[in-house]
N, C-alpha and C positions, 0 to 999 in steps of 0.2 A: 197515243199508242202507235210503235210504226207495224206497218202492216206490211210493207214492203218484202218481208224475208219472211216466207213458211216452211219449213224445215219438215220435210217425212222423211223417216229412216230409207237407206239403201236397201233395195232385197237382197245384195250380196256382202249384207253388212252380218258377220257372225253373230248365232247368240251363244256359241258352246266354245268362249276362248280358252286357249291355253294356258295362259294364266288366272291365278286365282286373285283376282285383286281383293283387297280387305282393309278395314281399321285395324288400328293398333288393339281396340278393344274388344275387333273380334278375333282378331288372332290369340289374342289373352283365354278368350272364353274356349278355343279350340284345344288350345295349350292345356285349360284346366282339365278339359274333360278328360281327356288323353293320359292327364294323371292320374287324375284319380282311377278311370277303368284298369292304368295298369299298377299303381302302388297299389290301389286298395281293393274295389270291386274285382277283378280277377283273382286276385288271391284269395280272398273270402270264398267266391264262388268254387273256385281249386280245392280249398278246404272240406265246402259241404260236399262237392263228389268222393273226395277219398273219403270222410266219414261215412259215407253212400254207400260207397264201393266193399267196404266193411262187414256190410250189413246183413252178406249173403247174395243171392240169385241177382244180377243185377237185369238182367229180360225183364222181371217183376216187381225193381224195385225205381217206383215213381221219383223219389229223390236223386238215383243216379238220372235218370233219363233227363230230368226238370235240367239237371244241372251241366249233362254233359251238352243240351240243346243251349243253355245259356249262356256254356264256355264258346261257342262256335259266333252267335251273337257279338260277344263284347269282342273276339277276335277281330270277325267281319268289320266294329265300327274304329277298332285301334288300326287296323289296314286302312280306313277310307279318312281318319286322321291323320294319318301319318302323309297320305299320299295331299290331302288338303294343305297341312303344313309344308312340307318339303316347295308347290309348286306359290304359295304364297307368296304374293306381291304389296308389300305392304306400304298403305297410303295414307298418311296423316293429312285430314282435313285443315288443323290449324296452322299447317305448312306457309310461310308467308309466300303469298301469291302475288304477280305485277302482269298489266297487260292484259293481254285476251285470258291468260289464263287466270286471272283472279275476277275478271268481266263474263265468261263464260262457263256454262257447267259440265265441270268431266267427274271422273268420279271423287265422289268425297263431299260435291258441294248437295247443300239445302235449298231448296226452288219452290219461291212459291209462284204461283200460277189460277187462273181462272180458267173456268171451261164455259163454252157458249150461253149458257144460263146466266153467267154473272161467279157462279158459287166458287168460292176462293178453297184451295187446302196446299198445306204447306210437306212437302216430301224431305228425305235427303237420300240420297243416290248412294247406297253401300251393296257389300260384296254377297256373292249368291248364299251365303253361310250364314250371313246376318240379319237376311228379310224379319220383318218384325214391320207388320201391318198396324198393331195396335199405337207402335211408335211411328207409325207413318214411314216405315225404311221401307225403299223399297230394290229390287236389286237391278245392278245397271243392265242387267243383259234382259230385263222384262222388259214387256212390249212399253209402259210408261217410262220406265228409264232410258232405254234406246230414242223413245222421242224427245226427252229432255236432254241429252246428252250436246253439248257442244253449241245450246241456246243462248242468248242473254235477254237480258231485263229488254222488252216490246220486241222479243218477237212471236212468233205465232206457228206451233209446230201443232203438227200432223199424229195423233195416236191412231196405230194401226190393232184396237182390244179384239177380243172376241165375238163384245158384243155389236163390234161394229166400230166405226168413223168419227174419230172426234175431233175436234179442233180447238187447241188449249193456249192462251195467250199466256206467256213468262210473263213475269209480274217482278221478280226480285233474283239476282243467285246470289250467294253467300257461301264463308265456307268458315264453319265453326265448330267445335266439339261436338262427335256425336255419342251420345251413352248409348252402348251397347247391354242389353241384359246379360247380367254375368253370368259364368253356368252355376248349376245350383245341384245338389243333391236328387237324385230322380225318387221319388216317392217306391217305397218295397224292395233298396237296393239290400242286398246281403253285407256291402260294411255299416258297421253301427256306427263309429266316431263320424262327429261333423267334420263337415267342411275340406275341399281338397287340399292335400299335403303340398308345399312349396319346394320338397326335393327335386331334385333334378329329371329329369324324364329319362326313363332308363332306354336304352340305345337297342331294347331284344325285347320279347313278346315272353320273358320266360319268367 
């Protein structure tokens, strides 16, 4: 194990970049959601206020209020899609790599690693949209991804957590497909058909 090189992050190394870097499969998953809230969930929800609205007094009537507070919601998250999309920078892991960059890990690569105990876990380095702990993703601008960043196989970098000081030996980088969860239907939405529609993303909120 060379011990030579300890790598701890810069303190005037950003964690809030300008770009959105991502996989192809999460940019897929941002895409879908984006659809569906504006093909189908907005419209539905659209639906039940004007039947709402219908109904009389609307100050007293719980289905406009439900609905007018749920239209402002799905607004809010096709705004913070849209602005996610637009600044996306998108990074294929399986990209053939040569050199430091296929030797070293930037975003996109899998790293596995030991921490002073001995105890091994295997990460991969994806974008702030795609964290997913249970898949071990973890996102490059975290305090583990900033340490991992820019390592190779024996060296010995520097985690700056919460809970404190650690010191984590690279053990392997790699750079191979990573499955991103796809988006899925949110349980109690107001469209009934499965599954998000594959037309085109409409260009207006309307």
């Amino acid at each position: 194990m060379r011990k030579g090189f300890t790598r701890k992050p810069k303190a005037d190394e950003s964690a809030t970049p300008g770009k959105n870097y991502i996989t192809p499969g999460g940019v897929d998953r941002l895409q879908d959601e984006l659809r569906f809230l504006l093909t189908r969930e907005r419209r539905a929800v659209t639906a039940v206020v004007a039947w709402a609205a219908s109904n009389g007094d609307r100050s007293e009537n719980a289905d406009y209020q439900y609905g007018k507070r749920r239209l402002r919601q799905i607004d809010g998250r096709i705004r913070f899609l849209r602005k996610r999309i637009e600044a996306a920078e998108v990074v294929d892991p399986e990209t053939p790599r040569t050199g430091q960059a296929a030797a070293r890990a930037f975003f996109g690569a899998t790293v596995r690693y030991a921490n002073a105990a001995g105890v091994e876990r295997v990460v991969s380095i994806v974008g702030a949209d795609e964290v997913d702990l249970e898949r071990n993703h973890v996102s490059w601008v975290s305090p583990l991804g900033r340490a991992l960043l820019k390592s190779a196989a024996g060296d010995s970098v520097v985690l700056q957590a919460p809970g404190g000081t650690e010191y984590l030996d690279v053990l392997e980088v790699r750079y191979q497909r990573i499955s991103v969860e796809p988006f899925r239907e949110p349980p109690g939405s107001e469209s009934s058909s499965k599954g998000p529609s594959r037309r085109p993303i409409p260009t207006d909120e309307g």
